[in-house]
Structures are given as structure tokens and as C-alpha cells.
PDB file of N, CA, C and O in Angstrom, chain B, residues numbered from 101:
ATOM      1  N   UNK B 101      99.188 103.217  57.220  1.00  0.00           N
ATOM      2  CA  UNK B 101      99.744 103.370  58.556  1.00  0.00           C
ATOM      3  C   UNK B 101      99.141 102.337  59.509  1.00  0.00           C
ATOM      4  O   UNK B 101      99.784 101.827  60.425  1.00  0.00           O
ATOM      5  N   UNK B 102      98.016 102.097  59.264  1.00  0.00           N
ATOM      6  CA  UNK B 102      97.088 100.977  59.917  1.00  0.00           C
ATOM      7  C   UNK B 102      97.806  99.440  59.907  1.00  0.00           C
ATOM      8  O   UNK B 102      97.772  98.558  60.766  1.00  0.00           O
ATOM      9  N   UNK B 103      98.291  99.471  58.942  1.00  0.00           N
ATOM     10  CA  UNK B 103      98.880  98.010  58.179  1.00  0.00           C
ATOM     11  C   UNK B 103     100.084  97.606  59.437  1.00  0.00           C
ATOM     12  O   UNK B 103     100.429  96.573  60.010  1.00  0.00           O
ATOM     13  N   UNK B 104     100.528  99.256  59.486  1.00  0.00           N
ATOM     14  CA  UNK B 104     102.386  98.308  60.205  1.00  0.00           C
ATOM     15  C   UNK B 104     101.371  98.081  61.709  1.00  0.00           C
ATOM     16  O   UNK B 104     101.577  96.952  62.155  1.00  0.00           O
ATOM     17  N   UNK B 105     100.652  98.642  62.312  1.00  0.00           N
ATOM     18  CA  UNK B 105      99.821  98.799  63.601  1.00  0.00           C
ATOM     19  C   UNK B 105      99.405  96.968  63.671  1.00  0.00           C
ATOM     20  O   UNK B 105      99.822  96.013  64.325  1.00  0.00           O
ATOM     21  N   UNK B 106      98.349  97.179  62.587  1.00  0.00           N
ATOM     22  CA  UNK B 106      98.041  95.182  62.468  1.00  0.00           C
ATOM     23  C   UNK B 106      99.375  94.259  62.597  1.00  0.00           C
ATOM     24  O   UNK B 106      99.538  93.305  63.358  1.00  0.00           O
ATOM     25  N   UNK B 107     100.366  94.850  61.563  1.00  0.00           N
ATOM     26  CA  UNK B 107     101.227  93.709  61.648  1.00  0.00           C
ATOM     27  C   UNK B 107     102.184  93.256  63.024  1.00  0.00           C
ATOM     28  O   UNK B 107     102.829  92.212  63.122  1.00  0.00           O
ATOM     29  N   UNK B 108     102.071  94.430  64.121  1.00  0.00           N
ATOM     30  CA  UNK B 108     102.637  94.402  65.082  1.00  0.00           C
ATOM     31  C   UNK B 108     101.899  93.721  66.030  1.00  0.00           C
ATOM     32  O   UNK B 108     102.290  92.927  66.886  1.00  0.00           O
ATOM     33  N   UNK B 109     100.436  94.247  65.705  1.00  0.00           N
ATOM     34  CA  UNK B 109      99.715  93.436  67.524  1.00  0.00           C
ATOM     35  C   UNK B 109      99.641  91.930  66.836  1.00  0.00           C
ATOM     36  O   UNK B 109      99.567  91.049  67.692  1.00  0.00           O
ATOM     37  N   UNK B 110      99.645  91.338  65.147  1.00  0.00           N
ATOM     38  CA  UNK B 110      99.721  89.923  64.756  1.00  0.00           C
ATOM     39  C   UNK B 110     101.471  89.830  65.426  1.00  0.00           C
ATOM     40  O   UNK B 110     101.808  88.663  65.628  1.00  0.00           O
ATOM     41  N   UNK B 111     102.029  90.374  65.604  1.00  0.00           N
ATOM     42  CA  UNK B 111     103.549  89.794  66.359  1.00  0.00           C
ATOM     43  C   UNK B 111     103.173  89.941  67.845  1.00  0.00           C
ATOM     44  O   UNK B 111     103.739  89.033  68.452  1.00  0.00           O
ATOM     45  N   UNK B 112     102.614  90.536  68.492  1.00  0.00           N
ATOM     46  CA  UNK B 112     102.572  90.380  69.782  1.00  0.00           C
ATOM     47  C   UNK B 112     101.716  89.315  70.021  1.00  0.00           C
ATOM     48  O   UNK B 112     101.935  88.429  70.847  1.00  0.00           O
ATOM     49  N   UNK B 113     100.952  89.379  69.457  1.00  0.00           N
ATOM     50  CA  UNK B 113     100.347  87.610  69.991  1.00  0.00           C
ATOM     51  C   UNK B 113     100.592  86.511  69.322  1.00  0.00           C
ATOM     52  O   UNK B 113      99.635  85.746  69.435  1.00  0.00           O
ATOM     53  N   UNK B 114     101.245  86.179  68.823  1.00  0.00           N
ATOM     54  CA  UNK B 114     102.692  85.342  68.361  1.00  0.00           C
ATOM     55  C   UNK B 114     103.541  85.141  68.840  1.00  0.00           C
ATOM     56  O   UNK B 114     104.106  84.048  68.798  1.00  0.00           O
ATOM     57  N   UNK B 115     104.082  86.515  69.710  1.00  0.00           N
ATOM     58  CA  UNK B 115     104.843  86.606  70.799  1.00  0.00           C
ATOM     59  C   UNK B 115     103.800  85.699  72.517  1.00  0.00           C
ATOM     60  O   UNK B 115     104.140  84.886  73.376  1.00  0.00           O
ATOM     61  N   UNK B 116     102.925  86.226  72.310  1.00  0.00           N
ATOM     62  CA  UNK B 116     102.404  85.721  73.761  1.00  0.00           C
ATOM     63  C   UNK B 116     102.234  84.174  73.133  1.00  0.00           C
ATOM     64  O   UNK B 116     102.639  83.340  73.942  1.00  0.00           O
ATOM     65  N   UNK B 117     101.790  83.659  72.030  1.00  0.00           N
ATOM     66  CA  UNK B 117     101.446  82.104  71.916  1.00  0.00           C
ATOM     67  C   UNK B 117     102.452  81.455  71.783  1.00  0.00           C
ATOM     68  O   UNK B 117     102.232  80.248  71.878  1.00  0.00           O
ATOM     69  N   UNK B 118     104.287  81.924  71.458  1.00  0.00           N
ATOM     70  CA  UNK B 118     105.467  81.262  72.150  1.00  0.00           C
ATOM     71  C   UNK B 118     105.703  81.216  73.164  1.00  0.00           C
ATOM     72  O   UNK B 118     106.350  80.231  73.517  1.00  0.00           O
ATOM     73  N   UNK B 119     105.381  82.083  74.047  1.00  0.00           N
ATOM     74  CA  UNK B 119     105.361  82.114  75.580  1.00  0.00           C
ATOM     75  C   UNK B 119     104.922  81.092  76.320  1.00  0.00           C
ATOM     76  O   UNK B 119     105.491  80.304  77.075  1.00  0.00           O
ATOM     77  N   UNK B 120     103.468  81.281  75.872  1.00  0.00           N
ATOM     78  CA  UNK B 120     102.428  80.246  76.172  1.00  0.00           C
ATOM     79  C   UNK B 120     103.163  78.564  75.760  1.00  0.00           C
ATOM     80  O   UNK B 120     103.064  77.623  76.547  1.00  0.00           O
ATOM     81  N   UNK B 121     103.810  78.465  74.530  1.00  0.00           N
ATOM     82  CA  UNK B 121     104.059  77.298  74.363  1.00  0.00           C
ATOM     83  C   UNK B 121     105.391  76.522  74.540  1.00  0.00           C
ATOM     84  O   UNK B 121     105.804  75.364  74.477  1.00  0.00           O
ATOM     85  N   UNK B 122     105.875  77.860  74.813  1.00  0.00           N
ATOM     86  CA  UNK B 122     107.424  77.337  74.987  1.00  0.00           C
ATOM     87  C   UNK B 122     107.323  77.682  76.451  1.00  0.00           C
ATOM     88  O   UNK B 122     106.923  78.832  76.266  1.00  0.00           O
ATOM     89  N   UNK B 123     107.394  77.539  78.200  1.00  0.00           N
ATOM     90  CA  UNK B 123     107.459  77.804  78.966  1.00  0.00           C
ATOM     91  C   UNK B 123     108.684  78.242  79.119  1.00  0.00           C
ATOM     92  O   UNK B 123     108.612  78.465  80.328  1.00  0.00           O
ATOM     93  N   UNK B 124     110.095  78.633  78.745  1.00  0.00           N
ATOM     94  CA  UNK B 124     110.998  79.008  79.074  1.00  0.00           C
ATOM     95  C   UNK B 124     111.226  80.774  79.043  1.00  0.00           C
ATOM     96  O   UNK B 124     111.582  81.649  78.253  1.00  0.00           O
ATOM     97  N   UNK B 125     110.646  80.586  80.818  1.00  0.00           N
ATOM     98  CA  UNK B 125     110.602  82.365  80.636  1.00  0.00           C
ATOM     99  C   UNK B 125     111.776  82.774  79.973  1.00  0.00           C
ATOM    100  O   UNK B 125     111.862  83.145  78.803  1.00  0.00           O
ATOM    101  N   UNK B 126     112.983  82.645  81.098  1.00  0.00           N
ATOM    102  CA  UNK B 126     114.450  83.578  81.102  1.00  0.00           C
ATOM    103  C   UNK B 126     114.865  83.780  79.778  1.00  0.00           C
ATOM    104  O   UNK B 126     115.324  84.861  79.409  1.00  0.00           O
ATOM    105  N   UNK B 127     114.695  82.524  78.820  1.00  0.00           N
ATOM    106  CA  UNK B 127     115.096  82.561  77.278  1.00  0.00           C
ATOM    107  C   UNK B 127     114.077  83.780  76.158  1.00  0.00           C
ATOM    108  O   UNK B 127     114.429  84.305  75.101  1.00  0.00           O
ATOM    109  N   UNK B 128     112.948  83.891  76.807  1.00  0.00           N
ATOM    110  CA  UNK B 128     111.784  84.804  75.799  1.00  0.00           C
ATOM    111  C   UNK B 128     111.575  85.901  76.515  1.00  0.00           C
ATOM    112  O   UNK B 128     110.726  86.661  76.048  1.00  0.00           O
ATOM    113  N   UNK B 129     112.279  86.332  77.873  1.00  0.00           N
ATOM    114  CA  UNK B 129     111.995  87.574  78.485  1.00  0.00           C
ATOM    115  C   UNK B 129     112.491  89.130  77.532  1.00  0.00           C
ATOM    116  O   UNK B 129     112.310  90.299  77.872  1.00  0.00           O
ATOM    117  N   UNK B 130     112.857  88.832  76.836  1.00  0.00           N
ATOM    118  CA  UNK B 130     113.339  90.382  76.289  1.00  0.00           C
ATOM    119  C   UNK B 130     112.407  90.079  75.334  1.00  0.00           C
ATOM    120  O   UNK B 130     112.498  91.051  74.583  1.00  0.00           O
ATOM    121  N   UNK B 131     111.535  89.326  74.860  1.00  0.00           N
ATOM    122  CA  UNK B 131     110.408  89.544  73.630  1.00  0.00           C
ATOM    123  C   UNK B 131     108.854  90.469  74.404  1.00  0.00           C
ATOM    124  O   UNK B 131     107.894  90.983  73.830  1.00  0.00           O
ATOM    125  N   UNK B 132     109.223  90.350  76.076  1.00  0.00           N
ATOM    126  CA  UNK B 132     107.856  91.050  76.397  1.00  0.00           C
ATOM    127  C   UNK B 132     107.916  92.358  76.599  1.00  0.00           C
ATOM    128  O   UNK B 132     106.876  92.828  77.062  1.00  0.00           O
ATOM    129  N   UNK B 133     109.092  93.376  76.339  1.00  0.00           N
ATOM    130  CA  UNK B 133     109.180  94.776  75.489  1.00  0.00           C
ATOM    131  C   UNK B 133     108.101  94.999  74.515  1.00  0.00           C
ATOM    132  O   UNK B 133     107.538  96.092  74.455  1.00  0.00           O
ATOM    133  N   UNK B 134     107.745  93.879  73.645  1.00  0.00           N
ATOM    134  CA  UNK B 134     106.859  94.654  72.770  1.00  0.00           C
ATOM    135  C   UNK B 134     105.240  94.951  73.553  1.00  0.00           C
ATOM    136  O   UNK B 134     104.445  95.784  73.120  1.00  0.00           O
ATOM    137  N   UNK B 135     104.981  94.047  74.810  1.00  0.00           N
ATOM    138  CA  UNK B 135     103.918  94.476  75.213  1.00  0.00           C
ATOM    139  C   UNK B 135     104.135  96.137  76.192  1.00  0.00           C
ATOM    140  O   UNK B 135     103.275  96.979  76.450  1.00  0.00           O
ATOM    141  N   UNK B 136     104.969  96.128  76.391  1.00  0.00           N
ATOM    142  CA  UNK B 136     105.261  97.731  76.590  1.00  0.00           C
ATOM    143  C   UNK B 136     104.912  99.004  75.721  1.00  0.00           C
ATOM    144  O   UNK B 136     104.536 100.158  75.926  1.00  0.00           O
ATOM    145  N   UNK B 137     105.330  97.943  74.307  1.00  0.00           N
ATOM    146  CA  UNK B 137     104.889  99.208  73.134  1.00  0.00           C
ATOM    147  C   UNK B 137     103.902  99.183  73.206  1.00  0.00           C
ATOM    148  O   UNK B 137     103.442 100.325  73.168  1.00  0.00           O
ATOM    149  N   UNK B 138     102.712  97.961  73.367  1.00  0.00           N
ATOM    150  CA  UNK B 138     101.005  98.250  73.339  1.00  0.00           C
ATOM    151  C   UNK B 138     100.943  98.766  73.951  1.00  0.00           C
ATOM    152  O   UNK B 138     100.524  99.821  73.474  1.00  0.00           O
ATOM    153  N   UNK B 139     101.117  98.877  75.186  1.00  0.00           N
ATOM    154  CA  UNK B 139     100.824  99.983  76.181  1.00  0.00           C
ATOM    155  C   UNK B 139     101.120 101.479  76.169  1.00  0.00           C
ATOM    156  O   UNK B 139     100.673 102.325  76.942  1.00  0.00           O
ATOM    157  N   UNK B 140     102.001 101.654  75.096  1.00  0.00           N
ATOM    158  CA  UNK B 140     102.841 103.237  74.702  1.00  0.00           C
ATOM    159  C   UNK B 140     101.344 103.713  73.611  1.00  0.00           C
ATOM    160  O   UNK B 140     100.814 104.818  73.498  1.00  0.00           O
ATOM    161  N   UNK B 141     101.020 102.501  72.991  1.00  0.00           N
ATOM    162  CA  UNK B 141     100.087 102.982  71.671  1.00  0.00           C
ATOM    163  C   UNK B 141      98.635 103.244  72.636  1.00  0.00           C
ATOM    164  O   UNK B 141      98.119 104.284  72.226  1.00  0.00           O
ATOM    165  N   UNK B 142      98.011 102.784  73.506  1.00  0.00           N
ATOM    166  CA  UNK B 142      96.609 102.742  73.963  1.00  0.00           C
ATOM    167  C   UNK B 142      97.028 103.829  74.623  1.00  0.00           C
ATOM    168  O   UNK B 142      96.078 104.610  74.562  1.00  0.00           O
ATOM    169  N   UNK B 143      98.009 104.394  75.294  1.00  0.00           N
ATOM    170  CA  UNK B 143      98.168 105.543  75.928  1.00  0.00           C
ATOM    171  C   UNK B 143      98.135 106.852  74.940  1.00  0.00           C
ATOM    172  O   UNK B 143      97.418 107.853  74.955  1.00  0.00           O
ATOM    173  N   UNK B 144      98.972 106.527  74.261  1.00  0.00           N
ATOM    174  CA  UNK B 144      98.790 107.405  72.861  1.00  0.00           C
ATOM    175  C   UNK B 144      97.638 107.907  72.427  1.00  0.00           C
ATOM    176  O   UNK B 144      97.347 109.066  72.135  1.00  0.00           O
ATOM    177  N   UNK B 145      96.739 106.508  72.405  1.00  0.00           N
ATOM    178  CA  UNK B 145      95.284 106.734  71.671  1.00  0.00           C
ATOM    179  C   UNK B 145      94.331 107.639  72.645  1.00  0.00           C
ATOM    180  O   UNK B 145      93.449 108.379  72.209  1.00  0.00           O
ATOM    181  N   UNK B 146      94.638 107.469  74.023  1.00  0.00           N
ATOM    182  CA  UNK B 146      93.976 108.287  75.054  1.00  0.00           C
ATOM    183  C   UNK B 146      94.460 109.633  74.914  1.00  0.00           C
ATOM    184  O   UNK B 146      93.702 110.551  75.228  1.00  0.00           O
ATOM    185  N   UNK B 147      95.435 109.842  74.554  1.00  0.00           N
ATOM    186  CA  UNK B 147      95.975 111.264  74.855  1.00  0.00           C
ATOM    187  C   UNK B 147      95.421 112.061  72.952  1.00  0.00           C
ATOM    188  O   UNK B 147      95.454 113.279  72.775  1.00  0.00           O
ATOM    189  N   UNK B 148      95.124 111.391  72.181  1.00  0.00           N
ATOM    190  CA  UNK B 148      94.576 112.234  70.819  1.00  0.00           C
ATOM    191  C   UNK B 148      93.037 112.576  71.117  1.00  0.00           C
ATOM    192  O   UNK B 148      92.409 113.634  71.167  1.00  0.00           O
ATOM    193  N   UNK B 149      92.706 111.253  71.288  1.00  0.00           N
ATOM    194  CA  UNK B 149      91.055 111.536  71.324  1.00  0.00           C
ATOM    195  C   UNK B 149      90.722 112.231  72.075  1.00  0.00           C
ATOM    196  O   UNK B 149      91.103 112.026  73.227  1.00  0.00           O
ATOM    197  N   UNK B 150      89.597 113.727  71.710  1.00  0.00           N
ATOM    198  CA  UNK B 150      89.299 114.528  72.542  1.00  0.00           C
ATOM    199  C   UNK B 150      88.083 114.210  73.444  1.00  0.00           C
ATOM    200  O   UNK B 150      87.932 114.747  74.541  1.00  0.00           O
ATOM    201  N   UNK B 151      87.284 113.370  72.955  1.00  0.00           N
ATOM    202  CA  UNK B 151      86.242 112.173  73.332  1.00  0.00           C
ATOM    203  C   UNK B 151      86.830 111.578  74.900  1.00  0.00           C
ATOM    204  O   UNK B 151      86.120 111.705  75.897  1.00  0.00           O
ATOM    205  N   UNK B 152      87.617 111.203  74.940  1.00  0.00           N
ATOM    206  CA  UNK B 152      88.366 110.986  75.874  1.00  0.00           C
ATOM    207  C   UNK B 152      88.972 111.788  77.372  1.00  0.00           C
ATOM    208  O   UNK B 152      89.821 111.314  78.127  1.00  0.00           O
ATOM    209  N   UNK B 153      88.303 113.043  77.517  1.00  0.00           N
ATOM    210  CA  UNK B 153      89.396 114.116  77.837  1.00  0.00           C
ATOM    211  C   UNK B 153      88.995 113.728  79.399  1.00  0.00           C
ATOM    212  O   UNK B 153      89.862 113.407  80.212  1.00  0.00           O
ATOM    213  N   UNK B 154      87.707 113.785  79.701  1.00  0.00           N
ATOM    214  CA  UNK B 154      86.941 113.082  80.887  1.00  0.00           C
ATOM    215  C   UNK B 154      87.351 112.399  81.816  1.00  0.00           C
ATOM    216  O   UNK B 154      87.366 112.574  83.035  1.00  0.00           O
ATOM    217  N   UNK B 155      87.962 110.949  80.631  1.00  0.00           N
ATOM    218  CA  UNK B 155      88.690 109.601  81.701  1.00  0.00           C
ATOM    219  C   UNK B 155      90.311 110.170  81.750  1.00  0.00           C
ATOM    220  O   UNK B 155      90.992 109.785  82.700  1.00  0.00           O
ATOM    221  N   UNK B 156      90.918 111.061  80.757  1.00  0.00           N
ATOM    222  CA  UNK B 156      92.196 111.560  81.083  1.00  0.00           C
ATOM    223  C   UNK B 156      92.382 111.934  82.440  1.00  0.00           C
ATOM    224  O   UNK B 156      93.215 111.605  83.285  1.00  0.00           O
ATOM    225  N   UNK B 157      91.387 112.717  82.445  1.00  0.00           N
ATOM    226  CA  UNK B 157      91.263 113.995  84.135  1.00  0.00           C
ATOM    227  C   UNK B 157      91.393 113.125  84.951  1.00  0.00           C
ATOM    228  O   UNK B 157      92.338 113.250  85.730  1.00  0.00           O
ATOM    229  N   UNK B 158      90.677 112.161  85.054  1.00  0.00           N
ATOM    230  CA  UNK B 158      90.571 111.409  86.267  1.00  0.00           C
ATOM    231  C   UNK B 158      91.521 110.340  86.450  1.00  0.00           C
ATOM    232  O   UNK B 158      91.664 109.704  87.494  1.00  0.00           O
ATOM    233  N   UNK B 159      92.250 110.154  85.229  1.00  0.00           N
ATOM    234  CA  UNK B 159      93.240 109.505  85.599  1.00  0.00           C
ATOM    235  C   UNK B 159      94.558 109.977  85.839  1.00  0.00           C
ATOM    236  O   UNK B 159      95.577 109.296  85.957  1.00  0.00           O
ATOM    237  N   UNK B 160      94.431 111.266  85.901  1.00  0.00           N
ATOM    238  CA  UNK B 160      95.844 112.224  85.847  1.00  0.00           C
ATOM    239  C   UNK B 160      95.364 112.298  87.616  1.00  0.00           C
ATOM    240  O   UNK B 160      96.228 111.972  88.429  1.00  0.00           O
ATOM    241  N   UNK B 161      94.133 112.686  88.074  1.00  0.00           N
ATOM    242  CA  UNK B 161      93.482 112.880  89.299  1.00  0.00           C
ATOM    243  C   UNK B 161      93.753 112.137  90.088  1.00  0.00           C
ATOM    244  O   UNK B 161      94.196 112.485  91.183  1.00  0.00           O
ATOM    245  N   UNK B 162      93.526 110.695  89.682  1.00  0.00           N
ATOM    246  CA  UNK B 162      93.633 109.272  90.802  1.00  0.00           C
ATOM    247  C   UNK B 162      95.353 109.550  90.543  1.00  0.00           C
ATOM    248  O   UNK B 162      95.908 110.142  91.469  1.00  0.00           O
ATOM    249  N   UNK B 163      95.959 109.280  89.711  1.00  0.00           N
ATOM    250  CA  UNK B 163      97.319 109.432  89.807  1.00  0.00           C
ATOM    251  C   UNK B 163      98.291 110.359  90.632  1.00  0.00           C
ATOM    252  O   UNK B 163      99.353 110.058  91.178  1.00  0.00           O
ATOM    253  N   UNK B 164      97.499 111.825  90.562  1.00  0.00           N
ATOM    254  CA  UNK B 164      98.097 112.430  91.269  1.00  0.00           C
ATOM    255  C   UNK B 164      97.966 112.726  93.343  1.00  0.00           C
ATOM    256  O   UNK B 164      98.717 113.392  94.056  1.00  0.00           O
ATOM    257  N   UNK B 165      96.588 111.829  93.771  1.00  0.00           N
ATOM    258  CA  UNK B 165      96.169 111.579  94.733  1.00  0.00           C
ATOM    259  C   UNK B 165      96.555 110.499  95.284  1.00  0.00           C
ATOM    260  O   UNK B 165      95.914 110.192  96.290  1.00  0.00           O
ATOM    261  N   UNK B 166      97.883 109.393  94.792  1.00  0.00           N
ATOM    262  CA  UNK B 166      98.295 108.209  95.634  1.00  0.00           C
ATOM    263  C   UNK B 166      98.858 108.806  96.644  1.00  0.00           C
ATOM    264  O   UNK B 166      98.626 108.337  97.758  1.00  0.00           O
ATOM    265  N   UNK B 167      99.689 109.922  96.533  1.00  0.00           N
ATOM    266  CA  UNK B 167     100.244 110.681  97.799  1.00  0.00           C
ATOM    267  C   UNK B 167      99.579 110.160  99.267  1.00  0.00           C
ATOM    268  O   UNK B 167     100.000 109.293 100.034  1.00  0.00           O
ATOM    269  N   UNK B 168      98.230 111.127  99.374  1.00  0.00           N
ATOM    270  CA  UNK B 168      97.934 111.260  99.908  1.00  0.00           C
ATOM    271  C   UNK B 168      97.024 110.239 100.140  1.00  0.00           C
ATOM    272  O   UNK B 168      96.587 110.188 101.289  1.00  0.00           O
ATOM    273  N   UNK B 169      96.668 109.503  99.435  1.00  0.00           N
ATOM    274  CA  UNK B 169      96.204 107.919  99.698  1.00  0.00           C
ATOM    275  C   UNK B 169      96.771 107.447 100.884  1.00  0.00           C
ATOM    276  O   UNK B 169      96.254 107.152 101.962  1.00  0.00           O
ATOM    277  N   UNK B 170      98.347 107.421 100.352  1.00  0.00           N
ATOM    278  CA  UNK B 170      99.217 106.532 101.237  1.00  0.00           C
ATOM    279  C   UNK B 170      99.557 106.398 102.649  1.00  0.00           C
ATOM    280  O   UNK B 170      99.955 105.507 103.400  1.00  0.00           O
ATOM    281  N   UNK B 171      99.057 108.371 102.755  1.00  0.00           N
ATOM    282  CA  UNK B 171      99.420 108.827 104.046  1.00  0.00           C
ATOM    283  C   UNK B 171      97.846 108.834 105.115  1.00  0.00           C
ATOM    284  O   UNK B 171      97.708 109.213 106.278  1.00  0.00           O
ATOM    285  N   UNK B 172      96.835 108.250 104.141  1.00  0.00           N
ATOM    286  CA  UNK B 172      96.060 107.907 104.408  1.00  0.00           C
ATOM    287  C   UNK B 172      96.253 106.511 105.509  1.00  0.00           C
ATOM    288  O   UNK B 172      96.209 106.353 106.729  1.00  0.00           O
ATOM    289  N   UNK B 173      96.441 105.814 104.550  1.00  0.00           N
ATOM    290  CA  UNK B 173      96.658 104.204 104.697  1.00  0.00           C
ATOM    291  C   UNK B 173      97.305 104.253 106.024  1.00  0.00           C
ATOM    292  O   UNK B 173      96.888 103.624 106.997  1.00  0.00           O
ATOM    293  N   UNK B 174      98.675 105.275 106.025  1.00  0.00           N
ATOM    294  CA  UNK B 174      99.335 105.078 107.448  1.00  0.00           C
ATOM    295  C   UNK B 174      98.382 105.531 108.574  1.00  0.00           C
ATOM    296  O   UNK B 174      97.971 104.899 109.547  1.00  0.00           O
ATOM    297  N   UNK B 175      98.083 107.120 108.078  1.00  0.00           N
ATOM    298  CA  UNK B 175      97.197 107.216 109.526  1.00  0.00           C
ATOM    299  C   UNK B 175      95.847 106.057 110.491  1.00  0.00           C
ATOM    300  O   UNK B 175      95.588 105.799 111.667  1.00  0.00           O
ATOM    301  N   UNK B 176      95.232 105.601 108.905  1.00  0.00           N
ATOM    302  CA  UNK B 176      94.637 104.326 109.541  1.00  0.00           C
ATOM    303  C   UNK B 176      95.618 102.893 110.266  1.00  0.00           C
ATOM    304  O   UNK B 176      95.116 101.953 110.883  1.00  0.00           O
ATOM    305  N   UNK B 177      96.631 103.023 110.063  1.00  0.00           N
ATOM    306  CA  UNK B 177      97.318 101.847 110.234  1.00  0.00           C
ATOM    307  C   UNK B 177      97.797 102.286 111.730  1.00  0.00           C
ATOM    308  O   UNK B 177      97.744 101.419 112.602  1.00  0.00           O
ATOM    309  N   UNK B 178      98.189 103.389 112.018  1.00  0.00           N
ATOM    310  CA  UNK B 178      98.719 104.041 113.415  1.00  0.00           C
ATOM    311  C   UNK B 178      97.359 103.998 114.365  1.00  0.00           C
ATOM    312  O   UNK B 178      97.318 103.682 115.554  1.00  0.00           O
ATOM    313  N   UNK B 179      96.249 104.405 113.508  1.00  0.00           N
ATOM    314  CA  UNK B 179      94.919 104.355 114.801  1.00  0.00           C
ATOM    315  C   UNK B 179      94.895 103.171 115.491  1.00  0.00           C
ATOM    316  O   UNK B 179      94.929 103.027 116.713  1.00  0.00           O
ATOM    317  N   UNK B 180      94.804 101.887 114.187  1.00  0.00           N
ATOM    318  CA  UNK B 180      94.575 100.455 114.627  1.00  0.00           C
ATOM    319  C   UNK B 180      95.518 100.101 115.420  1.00  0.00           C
ATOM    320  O   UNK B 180      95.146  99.286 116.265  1.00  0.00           O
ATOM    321  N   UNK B 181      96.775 100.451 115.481  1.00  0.00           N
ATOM    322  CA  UNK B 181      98.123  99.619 116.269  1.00  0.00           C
ATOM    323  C   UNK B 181      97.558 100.589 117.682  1.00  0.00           C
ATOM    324  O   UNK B 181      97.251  99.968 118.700  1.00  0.00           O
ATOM    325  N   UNK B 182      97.472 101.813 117.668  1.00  0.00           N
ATOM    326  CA  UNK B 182      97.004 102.664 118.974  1.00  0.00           C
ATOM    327  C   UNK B 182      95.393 101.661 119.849  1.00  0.00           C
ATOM    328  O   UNK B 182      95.356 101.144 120.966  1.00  0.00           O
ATOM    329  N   UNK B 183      94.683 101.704 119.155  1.00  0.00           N
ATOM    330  CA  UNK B 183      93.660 100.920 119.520  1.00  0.00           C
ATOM    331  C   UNK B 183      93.933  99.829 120.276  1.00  0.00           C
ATOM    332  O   UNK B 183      93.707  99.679 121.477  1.00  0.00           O
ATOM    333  N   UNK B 184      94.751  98.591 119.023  1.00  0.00           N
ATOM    334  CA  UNK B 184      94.788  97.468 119.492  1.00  0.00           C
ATOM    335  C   UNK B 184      95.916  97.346 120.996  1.00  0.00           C
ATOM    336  O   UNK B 184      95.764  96.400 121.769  1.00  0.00           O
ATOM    337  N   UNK B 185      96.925  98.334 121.229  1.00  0.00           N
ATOM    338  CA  UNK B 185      97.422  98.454 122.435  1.00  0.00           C
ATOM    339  C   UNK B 185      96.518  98.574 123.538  1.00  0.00           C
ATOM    340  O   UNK B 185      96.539  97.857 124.538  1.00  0.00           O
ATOM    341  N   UNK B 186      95.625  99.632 123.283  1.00  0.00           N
ATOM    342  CA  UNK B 186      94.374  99.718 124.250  1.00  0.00           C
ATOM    343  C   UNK B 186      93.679  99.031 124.784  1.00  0.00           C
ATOM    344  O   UNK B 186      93.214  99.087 125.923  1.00  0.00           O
ATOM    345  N   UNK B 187      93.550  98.299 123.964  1.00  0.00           N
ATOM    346  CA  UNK B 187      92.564  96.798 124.279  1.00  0.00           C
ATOM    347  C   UNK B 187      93.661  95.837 124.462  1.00  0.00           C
ATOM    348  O   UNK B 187      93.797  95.696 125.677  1.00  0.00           O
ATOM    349  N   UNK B 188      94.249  95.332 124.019  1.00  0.00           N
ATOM    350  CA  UNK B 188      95.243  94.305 124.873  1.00  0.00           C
ATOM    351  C   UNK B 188      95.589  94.654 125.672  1.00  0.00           C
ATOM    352  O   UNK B 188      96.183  93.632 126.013  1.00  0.00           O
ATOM    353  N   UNK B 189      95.866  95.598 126.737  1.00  0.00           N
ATOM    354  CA  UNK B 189      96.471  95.995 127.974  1.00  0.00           C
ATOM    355  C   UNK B 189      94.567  95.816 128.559  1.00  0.00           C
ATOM    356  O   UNK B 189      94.620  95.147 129.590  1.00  0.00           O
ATOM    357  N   UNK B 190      93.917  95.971 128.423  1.00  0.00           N
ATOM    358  CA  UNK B 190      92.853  96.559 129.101  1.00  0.00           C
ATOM    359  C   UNK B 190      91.707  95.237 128.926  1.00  0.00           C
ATOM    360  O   UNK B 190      90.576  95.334 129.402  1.00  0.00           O
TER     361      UNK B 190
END
């Protein structure tokens, strides 16, 4: 099962060293799907290992806290525009 795993990431960077050598994005853009699949497999590998369960949490955590990140970001962004009115008039 290991074997087809090798023979794929030896095609993905085969895939990235045509990239690299052929500069013609628009013509090789549907070959960078397979770096999608690496990314399906390392996700994969996070979600078996129980070793792992730790950095899961916290990434399910940070993930589920952009919300309120964001509404973060605005309220700081409304203080500064409030402020900076303050002081330019004043």
C-alpha cells in the first residue's frame, strides 16, 4: 500500500519539476490537482494518529474562532477610524 503512496509523491514532484521547467502555467494548471491530493493524505494522516489528537483540537479551535477574530479586526478598525476623526478635527 506504501508503494502506490511513493509512486504518487515520485509523480508530484515530477509534476512540480515540469512546472518549474516548462513555465507555461495555463497549459500545466490542471496537473496541480494532484497537490490537493497531498494535502487530502497529510490531513488524513492527522485525523488516524491518536498521537496527534492535541494539534487536531487546536486546529479545529483556531478554525472555529476566525468568526470572531474577524469581528475582532472590525471592532479595532472602527476604534481607529473613531480616533483618527478625533484627532484630525482637533
Amino acid at each position: 500500500a506504501e508503494a502506490r503512496w511513493n509512486l504518487f509523491d515520485g509523480l508530484l514532484v515530477l509534476n512540480s519539476l515540469v512546472e518549474f521547467a516548462f513555465t507555461i502555467s495555463s497549459d500545466l494548471s490542471f496537473l496541480r490537482i494532484f497537490r490537493v491530493f497531498r494535502l487530502i493524505r497529510v490531513i488524513r494522516l492527522v485525523r488516524t494518529v491518536k498521537a496527534l489528537k492535541s494539534l487536531r483540537t487546536m486546529v479545529y479551535a483556531m478554525l472555529n474562532s476566525f468568526v470572531c477574530l474577524l469581528w475582532a479586526f472590525v471592532m479595532i478598525g472602527i476604534v481607529m477610524f473613531i480616533f483618527s476623526m478625533i484627532f484630525g478635527n482637533a
